[in-house]
N, C-alpha and C positions, 0 to 999 in steps of 0.2 A: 557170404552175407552181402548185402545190396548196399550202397549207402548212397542216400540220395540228399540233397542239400536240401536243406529244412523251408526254405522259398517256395519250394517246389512239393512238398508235403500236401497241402491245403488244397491246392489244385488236382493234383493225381487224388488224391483220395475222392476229393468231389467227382472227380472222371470216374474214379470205380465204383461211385456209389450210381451213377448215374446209369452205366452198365450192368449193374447188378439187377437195380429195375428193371432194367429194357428186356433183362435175361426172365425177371420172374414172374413180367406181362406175358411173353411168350411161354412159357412153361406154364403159367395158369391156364392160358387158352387150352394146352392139353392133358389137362387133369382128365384123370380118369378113362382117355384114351387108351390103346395099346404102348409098352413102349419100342418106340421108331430108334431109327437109327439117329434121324436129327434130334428127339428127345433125350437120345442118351449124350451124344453131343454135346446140345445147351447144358443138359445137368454135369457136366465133366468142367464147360466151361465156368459153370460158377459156381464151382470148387474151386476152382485155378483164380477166380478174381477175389473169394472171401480167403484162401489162401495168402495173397499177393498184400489182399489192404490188412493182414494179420501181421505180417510182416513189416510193410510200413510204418502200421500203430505202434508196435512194439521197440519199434527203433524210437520212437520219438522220446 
């Protein structure tokens, strides 16, 4: 389990939200596209960051 000082909560989360966008700007652009190897990539990576802020939240 991760534990992160509760200071530091509010900001990391704001970062992961912030990432999470940037991930789902790019993943909209290819909607409906084939999927790519970078498509499957971004969709892996943001599993890994709604994973991460589950985590987080859960702690709090």
């Amino acid at each position: 389990m991760i534990e992160i000082d509760p200071k530091f909560k509010g900001v990391l989360l704001e970062a992961l939200q912030e990432s999470m966008y940037k991930l789902s700007l790019d993943l909209s652009k290819m909607k409906g596209e084939p999927l790519t190897s970078n498509r499957r990539e971004l969709s892996k990576k943001q599993a890994l960051l709604e994973e991460l802020q589950h985590i987080i939240t859960v702690g709090e």
